[in-house]
C-alpha positions in Angstrom: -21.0 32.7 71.1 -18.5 33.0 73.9 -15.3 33.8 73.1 -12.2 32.3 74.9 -12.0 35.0 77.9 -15.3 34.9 78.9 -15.3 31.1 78.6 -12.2 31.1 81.0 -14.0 33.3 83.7 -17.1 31.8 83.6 -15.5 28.3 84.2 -13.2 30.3 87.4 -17.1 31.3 88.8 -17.8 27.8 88.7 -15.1 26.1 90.9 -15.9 27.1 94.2 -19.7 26.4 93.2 -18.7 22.8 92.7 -16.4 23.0 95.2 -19.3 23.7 97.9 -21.7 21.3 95.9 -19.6 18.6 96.5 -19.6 19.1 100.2 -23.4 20.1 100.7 -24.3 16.6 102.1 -23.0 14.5 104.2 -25.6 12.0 103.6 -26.9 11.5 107.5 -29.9 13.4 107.6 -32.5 12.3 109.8 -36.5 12.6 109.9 -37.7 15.1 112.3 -37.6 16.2 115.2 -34.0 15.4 116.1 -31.9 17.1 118.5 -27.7 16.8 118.9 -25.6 18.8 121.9 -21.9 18.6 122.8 -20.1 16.3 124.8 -21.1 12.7 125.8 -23.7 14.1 128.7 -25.6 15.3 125.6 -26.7 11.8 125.4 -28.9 12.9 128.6 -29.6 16.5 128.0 -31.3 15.0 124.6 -33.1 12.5 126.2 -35.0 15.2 128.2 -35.3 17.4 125.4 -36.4 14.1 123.4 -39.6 14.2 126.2 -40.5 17.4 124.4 -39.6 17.3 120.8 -41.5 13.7 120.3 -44.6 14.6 121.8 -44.4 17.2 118.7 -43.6 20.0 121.5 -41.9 23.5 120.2 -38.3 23.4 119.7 -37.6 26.2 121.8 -39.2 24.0 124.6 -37.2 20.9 124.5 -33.7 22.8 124.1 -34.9 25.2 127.5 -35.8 21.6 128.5 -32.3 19.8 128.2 -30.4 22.7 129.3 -32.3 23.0 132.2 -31.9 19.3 133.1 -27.9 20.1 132.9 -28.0 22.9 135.3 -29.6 21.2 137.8 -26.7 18.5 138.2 -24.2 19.5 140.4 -21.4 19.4 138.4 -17.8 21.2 137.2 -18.8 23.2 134.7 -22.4 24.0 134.8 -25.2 25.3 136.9 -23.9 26.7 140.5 -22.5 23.5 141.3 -19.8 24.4 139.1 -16.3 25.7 139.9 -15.9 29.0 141.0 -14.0 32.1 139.7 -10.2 33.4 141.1 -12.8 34.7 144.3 -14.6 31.8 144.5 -18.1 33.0 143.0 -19.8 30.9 140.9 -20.8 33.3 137.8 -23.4 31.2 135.2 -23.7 32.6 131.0 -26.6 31.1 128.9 -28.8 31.6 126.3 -31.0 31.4 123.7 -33.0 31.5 120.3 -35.7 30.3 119.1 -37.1 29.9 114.9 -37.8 33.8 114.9 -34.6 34.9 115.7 -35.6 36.0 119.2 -33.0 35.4 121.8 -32.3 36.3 125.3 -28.9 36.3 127.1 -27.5 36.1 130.3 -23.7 36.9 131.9 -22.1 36.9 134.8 -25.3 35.9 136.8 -24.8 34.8 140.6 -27.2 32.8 142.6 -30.0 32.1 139.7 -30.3 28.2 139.8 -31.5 28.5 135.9 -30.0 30.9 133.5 -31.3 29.7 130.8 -34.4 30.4 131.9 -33.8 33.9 132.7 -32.4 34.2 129.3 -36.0 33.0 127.7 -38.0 35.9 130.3 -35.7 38.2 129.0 -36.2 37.1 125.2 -40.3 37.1 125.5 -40.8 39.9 127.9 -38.1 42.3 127.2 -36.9 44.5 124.7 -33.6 43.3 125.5 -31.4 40.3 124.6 -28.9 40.5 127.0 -28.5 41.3 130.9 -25.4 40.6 132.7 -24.3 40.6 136.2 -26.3 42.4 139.2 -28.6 43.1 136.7 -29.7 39.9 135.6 -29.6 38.6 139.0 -32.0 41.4 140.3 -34.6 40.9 136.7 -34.5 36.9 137.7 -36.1 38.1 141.4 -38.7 40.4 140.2 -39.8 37.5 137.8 -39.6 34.9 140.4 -36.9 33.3 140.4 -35.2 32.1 143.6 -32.1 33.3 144.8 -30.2 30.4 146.1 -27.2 30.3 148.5 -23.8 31.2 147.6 -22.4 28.3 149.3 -20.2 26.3 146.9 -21.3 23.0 146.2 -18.8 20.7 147.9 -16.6 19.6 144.7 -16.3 23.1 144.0 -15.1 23.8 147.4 -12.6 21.1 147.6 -11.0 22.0 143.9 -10.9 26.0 145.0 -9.0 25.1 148.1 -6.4 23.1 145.7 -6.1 25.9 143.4 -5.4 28.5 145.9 -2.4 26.4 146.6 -0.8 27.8 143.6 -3.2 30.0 142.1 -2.1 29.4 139.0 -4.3 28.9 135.4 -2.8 26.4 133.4 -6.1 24.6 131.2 -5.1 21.3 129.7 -6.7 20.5 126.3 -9.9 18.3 126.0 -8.8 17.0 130.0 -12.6 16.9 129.9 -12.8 13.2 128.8 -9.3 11.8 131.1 -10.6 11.4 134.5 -14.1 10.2 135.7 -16.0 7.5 133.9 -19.7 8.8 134.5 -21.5 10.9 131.7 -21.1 14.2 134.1 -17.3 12.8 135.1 -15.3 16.5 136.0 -12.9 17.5 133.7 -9.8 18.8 135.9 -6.4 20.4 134.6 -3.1 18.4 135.2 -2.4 19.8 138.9 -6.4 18.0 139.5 -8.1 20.9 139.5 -11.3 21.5 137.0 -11.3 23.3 133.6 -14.6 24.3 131.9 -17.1 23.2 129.8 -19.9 24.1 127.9 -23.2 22.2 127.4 -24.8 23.5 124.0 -27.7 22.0 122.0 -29.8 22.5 119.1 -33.0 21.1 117.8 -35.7 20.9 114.9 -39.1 19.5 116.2 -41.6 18.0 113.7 -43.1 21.3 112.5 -39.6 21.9 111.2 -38.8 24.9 113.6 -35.5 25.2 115.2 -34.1 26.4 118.5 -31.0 26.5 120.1 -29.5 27.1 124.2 -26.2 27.5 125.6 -25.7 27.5 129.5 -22.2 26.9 131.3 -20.4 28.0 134.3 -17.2 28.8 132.2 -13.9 29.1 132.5 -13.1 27.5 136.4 -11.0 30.1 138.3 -11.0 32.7 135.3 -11.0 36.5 136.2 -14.2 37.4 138.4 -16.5 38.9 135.4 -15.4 37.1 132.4 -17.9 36.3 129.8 -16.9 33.5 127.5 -18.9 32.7 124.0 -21.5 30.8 125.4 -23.8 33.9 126.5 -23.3 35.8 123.1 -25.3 35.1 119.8 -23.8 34.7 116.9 -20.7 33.5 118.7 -22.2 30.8 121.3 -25.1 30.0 119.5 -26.7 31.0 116.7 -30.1 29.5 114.6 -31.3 30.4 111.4 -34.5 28.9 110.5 -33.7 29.1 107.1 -30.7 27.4 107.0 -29.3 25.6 110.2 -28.0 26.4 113.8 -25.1 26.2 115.4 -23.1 25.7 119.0 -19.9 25.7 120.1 -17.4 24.8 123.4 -13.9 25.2 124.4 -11.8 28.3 124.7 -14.3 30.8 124.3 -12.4 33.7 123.3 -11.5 32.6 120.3 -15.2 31.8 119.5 -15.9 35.4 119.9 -13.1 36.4 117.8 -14.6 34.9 114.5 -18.1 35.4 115.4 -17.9 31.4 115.5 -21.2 30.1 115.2 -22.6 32.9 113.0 -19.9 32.4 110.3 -20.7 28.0 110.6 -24.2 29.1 109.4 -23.4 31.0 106.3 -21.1 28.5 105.0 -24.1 26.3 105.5 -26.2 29.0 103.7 -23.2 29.1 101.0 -24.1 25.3 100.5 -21.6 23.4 102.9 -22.2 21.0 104.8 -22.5 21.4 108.6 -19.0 19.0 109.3 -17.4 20.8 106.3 -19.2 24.5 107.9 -17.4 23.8 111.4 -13.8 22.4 109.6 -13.8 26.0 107.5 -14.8 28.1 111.0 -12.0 26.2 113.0 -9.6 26.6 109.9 -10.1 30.2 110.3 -9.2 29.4 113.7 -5.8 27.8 113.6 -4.6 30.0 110.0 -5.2 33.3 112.1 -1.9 31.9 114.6 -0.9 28.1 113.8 1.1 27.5 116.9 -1.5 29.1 119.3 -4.2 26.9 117.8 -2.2 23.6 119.2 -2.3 25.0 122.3 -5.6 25.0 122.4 -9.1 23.7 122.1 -12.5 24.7 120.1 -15.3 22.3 118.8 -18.4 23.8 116.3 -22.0 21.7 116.5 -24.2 22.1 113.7 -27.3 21.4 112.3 -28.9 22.2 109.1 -32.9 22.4 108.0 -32.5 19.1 106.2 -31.7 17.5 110.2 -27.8 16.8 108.9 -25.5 17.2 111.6 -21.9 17.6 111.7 -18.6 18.9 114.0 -15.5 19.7 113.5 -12.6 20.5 116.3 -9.1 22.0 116.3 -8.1 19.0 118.6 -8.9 15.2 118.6 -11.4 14.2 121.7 -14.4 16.8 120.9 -17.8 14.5 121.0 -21.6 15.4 120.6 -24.6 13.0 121.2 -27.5 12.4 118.5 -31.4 11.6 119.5 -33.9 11.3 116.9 -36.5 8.6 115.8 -34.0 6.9 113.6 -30.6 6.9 116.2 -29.1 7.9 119.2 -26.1 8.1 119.8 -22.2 9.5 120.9 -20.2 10.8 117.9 -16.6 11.7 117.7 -16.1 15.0 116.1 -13.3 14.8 113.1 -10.6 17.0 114.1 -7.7 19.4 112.5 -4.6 18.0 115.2 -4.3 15.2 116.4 -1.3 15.9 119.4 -2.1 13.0 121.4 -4.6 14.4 123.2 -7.6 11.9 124.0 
């Protein structure tokens, strides 16, 4: 017979259990494949990827497949049409993971017209995960890769001629979504010049395997050799086939700082949803320094093995796209401030 005491703690274990049952579902799971990826060009990036995954095609496949699509736009924030660093080099991060937990990784790579793609090489015919810089560039032209022009794309050079005027780094939350009506519309920063973006995506295809890729051109103007999130697993991206996968954009230091995308996973593993998975990551987030966290901008993507999707931002205006047999569509992320920002 249990006496009062043990009674007492047993019923303390069981809170947080309910606690996490309660928010295990968010009721939106959809048959498979489906695939969802940040921001409102996701709606294209899944439709290529959508080629792919409904033809019963690998995972892995169809998210190399929309990230590829995205790099070969010329565009602010990804692929070398993107904006240029404070020397006006275009640097481009990617990766990715398949069902196996193999990855590859690229940083800091100049002149490769698909990191992503490098990333993969590197994943199936290396030991390696990640190669970075001169390095990566040289292991993309001994696989055959092309080496492109360093010519900025002409966006890129108009908006590096602005910035030099001042020179300055001032990044204006979620400016993504205020000028430009198109789904690759540039995202600039209040004096018109561009800030960054990220395009991120994860998938299950019909055998029930995930994948996930991250490719980007990051930060525009940042410090010549910066490496953001979106390279590094477990921060950028990170898949468990057991449980769910995970992406992420915005201010990719503070991504890496809680190991973002990793941690979203194990509260799905704990139970949690994957909206109430990112809403605990970006709390951890903002409670680390309240008043930095309105200052700036971070949105988790995830998907679990049951195909339920969910985000969560620390600002209003974060968006992924869905594609699967039963929807597709654009879906604002739920959000922990709401500063006026759209």
């Amino acid at each position: 017979m249990l006496n009062r005491r043990k009674f007492l703690q047993l019923s303390t274990l069981a809170a947080p259990l309910l606690s996490l049952k309660n928010m295990a579902s968010n009721g939106n799971a959809q048959t498979k494949p489906i695939v969802v990826s940040t921001w409102n060009n996701g709606k294209e990036v899944n439709a290529e990827a959508w080629k792919i995954l409904s033809k019963n095609g690998r995972s892995l496949d169809a998210v190399e497949a929309g990230a590829r699509y995205v790099e070969d736009t010329i565009d602010c924030c990804i692929g070398l049409g993107g904006y240029p660093d404070r020397d006006g080099i275009v640097t481009l991060d990617a990766c990715i993971m398949d069902e196996h937990a193999n990855c590859g990784s690229v940083g800091a790579i100049e002149q490769i017209k698909h990191p992503v793609s490098v990333a993969r090489k590197i994943m199936e015919t290396t030991p390696h995960i990640m190669l970075v810089g001169d390095g990566a560039q040289q292991f993309a032209i001994e696989n055959g890769f092309k080496k492109e022009p360093k010519e900025l794309s002409a966006p890129a050079k108009e908006a590096y001629q602005n910035w030099l005027k001042k020179s300055e780094y001032k990044p204006e939350i979620n400016i993504e979504n205020k000028k430009g009506n198109g789904p690759f519309a540039p995202p600039f920063f209040d004096d018109g010049s561009p800030n960054h973006d990220t395009m991120g995506l994860v998938a299950i295809d019909a055998s029930g395997n995930m994948s996930g890729a991250v490719t980007t051109s990051g930060m525009a103007f940042k410090i010549h050799g910066r490496v953001g999130d979106s390279p590094i697993i477990g921060a950028g991206l990170f898949v468990d086939n057991e449980v769910g996968a995970a992406t992420s954009s915005g201010l990719g230091e503070e991504v890496i700082r809680i190991c973002g995308t990793h941690v979203v996973v194990e509260y799905m593993r704990h139970g949690l949803s994957p909206e109430a998975a990112c809403k605990k990551a970006i709390e951890r987030i903002i409670n680390r320094d309240m008043q930095r966290a309105k200052t700036l901008q971070v949105g988790f993507l995830a998907l679990n093995k049951k195909g339920e999707y969910g985000a969560y931002a620390v600002q209003k205006g974060f968006v992924f796209a869905v594609k699967s047999n039963g929807e597709e569509k654009i879906v604002p992320a739920k959000y922990f401030f709401d500063l006026g920002v759209t």
